[in-house]
N, C-alpha and C positions, 0 to 999 in steps of 0.2 A: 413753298414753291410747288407748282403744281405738276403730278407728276403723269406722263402718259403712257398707258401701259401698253404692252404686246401688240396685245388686237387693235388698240386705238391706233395706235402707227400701221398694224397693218392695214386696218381700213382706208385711212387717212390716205396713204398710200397709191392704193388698191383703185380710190375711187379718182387719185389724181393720173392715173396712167392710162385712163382715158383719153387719148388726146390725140394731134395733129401729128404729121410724119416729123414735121418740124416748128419748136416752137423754141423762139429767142426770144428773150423779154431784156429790155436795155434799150438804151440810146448813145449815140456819139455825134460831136457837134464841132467843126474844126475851128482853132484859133483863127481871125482873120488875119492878125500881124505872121503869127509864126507856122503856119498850116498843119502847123501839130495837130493831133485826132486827143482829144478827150472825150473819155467815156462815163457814163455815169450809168452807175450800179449801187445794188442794192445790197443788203445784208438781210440774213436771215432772222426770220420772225417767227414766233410761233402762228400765225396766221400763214403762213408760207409753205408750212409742212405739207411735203406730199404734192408740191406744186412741180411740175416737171417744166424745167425749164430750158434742157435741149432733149430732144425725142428726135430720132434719125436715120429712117432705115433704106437710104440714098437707092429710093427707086425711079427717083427722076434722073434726069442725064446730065446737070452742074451740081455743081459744088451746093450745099445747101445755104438760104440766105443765114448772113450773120456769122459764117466761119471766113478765118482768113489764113491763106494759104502764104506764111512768112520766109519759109527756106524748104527746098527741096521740091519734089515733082509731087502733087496732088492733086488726084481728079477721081473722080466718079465712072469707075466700070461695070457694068452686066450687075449693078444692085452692091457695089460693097463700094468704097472707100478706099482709092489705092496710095499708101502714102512711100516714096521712096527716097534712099541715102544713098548718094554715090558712091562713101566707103567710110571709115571709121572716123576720120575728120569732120563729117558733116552730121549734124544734129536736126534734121528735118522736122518742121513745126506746121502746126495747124490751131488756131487758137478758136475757141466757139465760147458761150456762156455770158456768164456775170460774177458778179464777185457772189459771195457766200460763204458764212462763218459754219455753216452746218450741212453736209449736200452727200452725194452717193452721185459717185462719178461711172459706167459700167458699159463697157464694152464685148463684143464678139472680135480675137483679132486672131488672124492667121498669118504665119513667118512662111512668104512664097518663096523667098530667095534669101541666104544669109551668106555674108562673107567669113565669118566661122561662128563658134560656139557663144562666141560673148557679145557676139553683137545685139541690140537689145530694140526693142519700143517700149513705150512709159505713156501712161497716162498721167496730163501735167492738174496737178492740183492746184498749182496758185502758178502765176505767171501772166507778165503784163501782154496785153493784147495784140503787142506788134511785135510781140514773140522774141522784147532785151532781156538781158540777164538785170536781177536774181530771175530763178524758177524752184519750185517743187517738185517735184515728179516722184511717178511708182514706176521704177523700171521691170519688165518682163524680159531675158535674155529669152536667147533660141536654146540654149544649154538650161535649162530652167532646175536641172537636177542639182545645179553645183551648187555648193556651199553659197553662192551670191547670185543664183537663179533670178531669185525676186529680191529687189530695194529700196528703201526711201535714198532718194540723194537729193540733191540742194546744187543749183548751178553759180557759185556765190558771184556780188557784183564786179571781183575780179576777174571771171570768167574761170571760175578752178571748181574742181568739183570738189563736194563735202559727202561722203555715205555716211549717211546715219545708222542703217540699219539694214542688214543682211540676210536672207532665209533660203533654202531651197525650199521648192514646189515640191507635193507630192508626185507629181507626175511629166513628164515631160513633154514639151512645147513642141522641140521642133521645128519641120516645117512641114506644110501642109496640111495644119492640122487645124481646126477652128478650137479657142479656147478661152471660157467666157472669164472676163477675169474685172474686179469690182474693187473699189477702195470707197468705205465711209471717212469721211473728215468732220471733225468738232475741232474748230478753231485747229489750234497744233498739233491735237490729238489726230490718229487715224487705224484705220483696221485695215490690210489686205487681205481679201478674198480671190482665190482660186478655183474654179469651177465649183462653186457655193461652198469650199470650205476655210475657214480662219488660216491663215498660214504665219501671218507678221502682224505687231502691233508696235507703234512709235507714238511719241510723244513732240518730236522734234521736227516737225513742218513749219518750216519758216512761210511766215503768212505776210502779203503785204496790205494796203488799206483798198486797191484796187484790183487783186489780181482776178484772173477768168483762170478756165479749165481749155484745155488741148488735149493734142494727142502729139508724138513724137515718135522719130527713127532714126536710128543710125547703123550704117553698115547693111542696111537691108533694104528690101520690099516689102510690105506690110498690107493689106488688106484687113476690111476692119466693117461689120454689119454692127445693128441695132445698137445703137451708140443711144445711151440715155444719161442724164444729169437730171437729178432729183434734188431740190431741194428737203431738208430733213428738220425733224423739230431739232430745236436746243438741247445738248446730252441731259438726260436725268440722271442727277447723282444717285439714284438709287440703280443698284449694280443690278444688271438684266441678269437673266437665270444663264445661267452656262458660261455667263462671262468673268473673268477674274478679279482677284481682288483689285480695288484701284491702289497703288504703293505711292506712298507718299514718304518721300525722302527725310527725314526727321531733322534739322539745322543742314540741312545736305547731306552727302553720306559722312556723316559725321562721324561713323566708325572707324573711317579711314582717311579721313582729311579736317584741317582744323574748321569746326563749325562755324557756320555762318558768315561761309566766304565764297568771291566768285570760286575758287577751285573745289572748295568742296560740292557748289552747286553743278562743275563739271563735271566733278567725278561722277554726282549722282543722276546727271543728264546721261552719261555713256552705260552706264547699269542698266537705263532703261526705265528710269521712276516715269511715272505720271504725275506726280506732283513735286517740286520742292518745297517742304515747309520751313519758314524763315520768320524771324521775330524782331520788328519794329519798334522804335520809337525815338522821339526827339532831342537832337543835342543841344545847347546852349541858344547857338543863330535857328533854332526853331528847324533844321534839317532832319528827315525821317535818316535814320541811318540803324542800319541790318545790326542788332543785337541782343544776345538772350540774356545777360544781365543789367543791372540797374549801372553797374561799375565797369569799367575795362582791366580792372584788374586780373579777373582770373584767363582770361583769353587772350591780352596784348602784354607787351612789355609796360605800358604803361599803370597809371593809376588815377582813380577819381569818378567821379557818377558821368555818365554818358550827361545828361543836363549840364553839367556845369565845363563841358568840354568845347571848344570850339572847332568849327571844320579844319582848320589850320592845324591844331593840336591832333585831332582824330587822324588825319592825313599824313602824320608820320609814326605811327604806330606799329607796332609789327605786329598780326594779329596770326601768323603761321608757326613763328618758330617754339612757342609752347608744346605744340602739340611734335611735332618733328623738324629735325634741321634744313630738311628736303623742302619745306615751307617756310625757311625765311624769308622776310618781304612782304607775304602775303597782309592786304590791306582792309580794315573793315569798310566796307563799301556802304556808300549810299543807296536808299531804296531806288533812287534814280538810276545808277549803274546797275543793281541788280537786274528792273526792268528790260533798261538795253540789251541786256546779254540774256535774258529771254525772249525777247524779241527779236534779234538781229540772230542766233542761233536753236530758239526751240526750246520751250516747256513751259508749263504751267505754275502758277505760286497760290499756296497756301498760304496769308500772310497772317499772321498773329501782331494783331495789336495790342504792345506788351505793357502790362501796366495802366495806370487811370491815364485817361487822356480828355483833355479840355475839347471842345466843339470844333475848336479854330484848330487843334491839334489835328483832329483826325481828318478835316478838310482839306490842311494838307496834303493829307495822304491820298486821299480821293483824288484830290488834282493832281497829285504825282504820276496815279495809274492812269488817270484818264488822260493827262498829257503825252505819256508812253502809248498811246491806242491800245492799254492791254486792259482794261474792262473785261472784255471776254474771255481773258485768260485767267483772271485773279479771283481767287474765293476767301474773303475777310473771315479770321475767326479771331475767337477771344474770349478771356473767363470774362470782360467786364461787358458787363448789360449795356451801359450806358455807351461806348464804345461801340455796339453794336446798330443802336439805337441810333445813333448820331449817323451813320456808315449808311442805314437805309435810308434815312431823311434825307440827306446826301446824294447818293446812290443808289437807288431801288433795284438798278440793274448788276448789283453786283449781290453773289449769293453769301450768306451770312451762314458760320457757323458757330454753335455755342461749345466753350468748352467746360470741361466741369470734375473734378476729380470726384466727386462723389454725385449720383444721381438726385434727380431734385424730387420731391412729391410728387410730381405730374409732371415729365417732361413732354408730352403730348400737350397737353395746356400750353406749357410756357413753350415750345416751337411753335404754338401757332400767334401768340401774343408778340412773340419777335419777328415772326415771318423766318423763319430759320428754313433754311436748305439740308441742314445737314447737323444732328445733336453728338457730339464728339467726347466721349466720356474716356476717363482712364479704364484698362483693361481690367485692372483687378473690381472695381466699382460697376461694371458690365455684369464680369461672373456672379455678382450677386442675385441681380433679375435680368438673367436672358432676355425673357422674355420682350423686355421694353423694343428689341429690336424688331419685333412682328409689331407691335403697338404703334414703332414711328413710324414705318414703312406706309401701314393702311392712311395713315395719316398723311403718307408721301414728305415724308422727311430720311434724308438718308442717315447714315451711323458711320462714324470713323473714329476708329478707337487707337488712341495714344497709351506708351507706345512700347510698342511689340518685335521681341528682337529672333523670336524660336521658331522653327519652323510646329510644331504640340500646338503652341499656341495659333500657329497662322491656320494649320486644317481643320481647327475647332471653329474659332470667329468664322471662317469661310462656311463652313456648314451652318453656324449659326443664322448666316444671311448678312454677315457684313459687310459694308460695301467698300469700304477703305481703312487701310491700317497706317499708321504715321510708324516709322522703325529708322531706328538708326542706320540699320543695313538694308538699306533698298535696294542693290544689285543682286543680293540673296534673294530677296521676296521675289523679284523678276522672275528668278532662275527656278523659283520653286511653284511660282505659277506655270510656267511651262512646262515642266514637269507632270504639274496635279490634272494639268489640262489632256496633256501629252496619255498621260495614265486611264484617262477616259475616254477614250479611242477604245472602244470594244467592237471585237466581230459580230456582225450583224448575225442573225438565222441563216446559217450556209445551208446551201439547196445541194442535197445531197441523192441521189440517183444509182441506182442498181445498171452497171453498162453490163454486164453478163451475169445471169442469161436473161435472155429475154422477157416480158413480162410473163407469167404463166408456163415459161417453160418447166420441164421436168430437170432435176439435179441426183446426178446419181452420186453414193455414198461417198466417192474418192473428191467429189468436185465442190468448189465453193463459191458464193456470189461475189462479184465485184464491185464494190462503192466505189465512187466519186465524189468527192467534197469539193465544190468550188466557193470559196472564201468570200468575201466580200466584207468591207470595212466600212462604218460609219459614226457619226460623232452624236454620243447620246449624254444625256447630264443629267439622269434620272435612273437610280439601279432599277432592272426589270429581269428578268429571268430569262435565261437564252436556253434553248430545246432546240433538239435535230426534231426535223419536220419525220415523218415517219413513210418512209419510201414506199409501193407497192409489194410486198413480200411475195418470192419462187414460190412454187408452189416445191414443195421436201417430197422425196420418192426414198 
């Protein structure tokens, strides 16, 4: 897979923000029987990166073409965007864009008016064009200090809200105040940005196969300049410098719920994983169904090889209460249900295709994801070549990982003979040649190494340069990346100043100079050595 680095996206970037005040790229064409508006929209391509596809910095006097003004009062004043809520009931919506699996949504927005602390705006990352529920959004409250300052939430098609994910801002909003604030999205992943610094990271944006980006208010007045939408290349699995490790849920949090089930994949969706890894293969009627043994013996009450079971039989299995009685019930699920409940709630899969599997086997499988629309979401891996091999013939669009308990001669070779994304080797078979993981990288192949439960071990692999770790306890790794990240917050060069006496004045013996240190904080990921600047020195009497 080919991987682009830093500068290439900044360029990429760089040279696509040259552009109009407004640019919408899309079409919409109404039913004639039912005068429904369909839109047609596009998905992101690596040809697409860097393409700006809303730019807007509402210096003409309407509304810019291609946005549509769904609920609430919005119009175009003195150069901003004014969008308002009559009070905590109304969700005021403005919808603009195209759809987009990969994008950088990014706003200037100022709170004029708020009816108290929690009232909020959100920038909407997926949501249909005529502004119905589901939606995505990043909310910004005016209280932006509180413990739920900033959030992912979800407006599900009940009309009830779902928060995913909760953060305060370093700084507070307010009102009056302009504050530029920025979310990237890859597929159901996303990052929150705060006036250029990382705050939140989620895995759980519910994505639909049409939605556009907006903007939204409730409970306020809102004004809002240089509104941009970037399209972005496809994430590279190889982990950028400063960013954390990617956690990948190892059978779900299988530490604390029975593996390889929807509950354990809940549990490890509220942790905070970026990936759940889960392990496939075929039962009797030729069904993919979620399982890490060849048998159901040691996980359900039952017994006998997954192959020789039928859906009938599998379907009354109890695959929770082994592990605790809190879990009786719980059902081995098909890849098919798995998919749904990542898609209709949020997260990515690792799928391990477990065991040999025939052409027509893994076809299946391919048509299962591709039938879920989760292609974008799923990365196949597997000890077996041939499995792999099948997977890209198949599926070229889906990233392939190899897995391998001990390293091979040349795994540089063999990732590029598979077309591999990502060479995933056991932990202890890593510690023997480091090195390989600088070997895959230049190669542009990333590394994720199975699997790993300590935190010794996570700050080593992390320094090593690797980019994903599969562990049992993924709500740990979460907590420990936040942490490690949290720890690299070091004070900048504070500028430090003599305020008496004055420069060159004379100091007599009883007297002594006065400093000033004013602080200042920023986010580095590379040790360097911090030094007081060296102030003008009194002249001594």
């Amino acid at each position: 897979m080919p991987h682009t680095s830093s500068r290439a996206r900044a360029l990429l970037l760089a040279s696509a923000l040259v552009a109009a005040t407004v640019t919408v790229t899309g079409s919409a064409s109404a039913d004639p029987a039912t005068g429904a508006t369909t839109t047609t929209t596009t998905t992101t391509t690596t040809a697409d990166a860097g393409r700006v596809v809303v730019s807007a910095d509402f210096s003409a006097a309407a509304l810019p073409e291609g946005f549509r003004a769904v609920e609430g009062d919005w119009k175009v004043r003195d150069g901003r965007l004014w969008g308002s809520s009559a009070d905590s009931g109304q969700q005021s919506r403005i919808t603009f864009g195209e759809h987009l699996d990969d994008f950088r949504i990014e706003v200037t927005a100022r709170f004029e008016t708020a009816a108290d602390t929690a009232r909020w705006t959100a920038m909407g990352l997926d949501l249909a064009a005529d502004g119905s529920v589901p939606w995505s959004i990043a909310t910004m409250r005016t209280g932006t200090t509180a413990s739920n300052g900033l959030e992912f939430a979800q407006r599900t098609t009940a009309n009830a809200w779902n928060v995913t994910d909760t953060h305060a801002a370093p700084t507070a909003a307010g009102t009056g105040k302009d504050v530029r604030i920025a979310v990237e999205v890859h597929g159901a992943g996303a990052v929150w940005y705060f006036d250029g610094t990382e705050v939140m990271r989620t895995s759980r944006v519910a994505r639909s196969a049409g939605g556009v980006q907006g903007l939204l208010v409730n409970g306020a007045s809102v004004s809002y300049d240089d509104l941009k939408v970037t399209a972005l290349p496809p994430r590279s699995w190889i982990r950028p410098a400063g960013a954390p490790l990617t956690v990948i849920a190892h059978r779900g949090a299988s530490s604390v719920a029975p593996e390889n089930t929807l509950v354990a994949q809940e549990t490890a969706r509220r942790g905070g994983t970026d990936f759940v890894e889960n392990d496939v293969q075929p039962n009797k009627d030729s069904i993919p169904y979620v399982l890490h043994d060849s048998t159901v013996d040691r996980t359900t009450d039952g017994t006998g090889a997954i192959r020789s079971l039928t859906a009938q039989q599998i379907g009354m299995l109890d695959a929770g209460s082994w592990f605790a009685p809190h879990y009786a019930g719980a059902r081995v699920p098909t890849l098919a249900a798995q998919l749904d409940d990542l898609r209709t709630r949020g997260g990515n899969l690792l799928l391990e295709i477990k065991g040999q599997h025939t052409r027509g086997e893994v076809a299946t499988i391919v048509d299962t994801v591709r039938s879920h629309g989760m292609t974008g979401r799923v990365f196949v891996q597997s000890f077996e070549v041939d499995a792999l091999r099948y997977t890209r013939e198949l599926a070229p669009e889906i990233p392939l990982g190899l897995l391998r308990s001990t390293l091979d001669a040349d795994p540089v070779a063999l990732a590029e003979e598979l077309h591999l994304a990502a060479y995933n080797p056991e932990d202890g078979a890593l510690a023997k040649k480091p090195s390989v993981v600088a070997d895959l990288h230049r190669a542009g192949v990333a590394v994720m190494v199975w699997t790993v439960d300590g935190a010794d071990r996570w700050k080593a692999l992390e320094a090593l340069g690797v980019d994903g770790v599969i562990t049992n306890r993924p709500a740990e790794l979460t907590g420990w990346n936040r942490a490690f990240l949290q720890n690299r917050q070091v004070p900048a060069k504070p500028v430090v100043t003599v305020t008496s006496p004055a420069p060159g004045a004379a100091l007599g013996r009883a007297q002594a100079p006065v400093p000033a240190c004013r602080p200042r904080t920023r986010r580095r990921w590379r040790s360097r050595s911090t030094a007081f600047p060296s102030p003008r020195a009194p002249r001594w009497t």
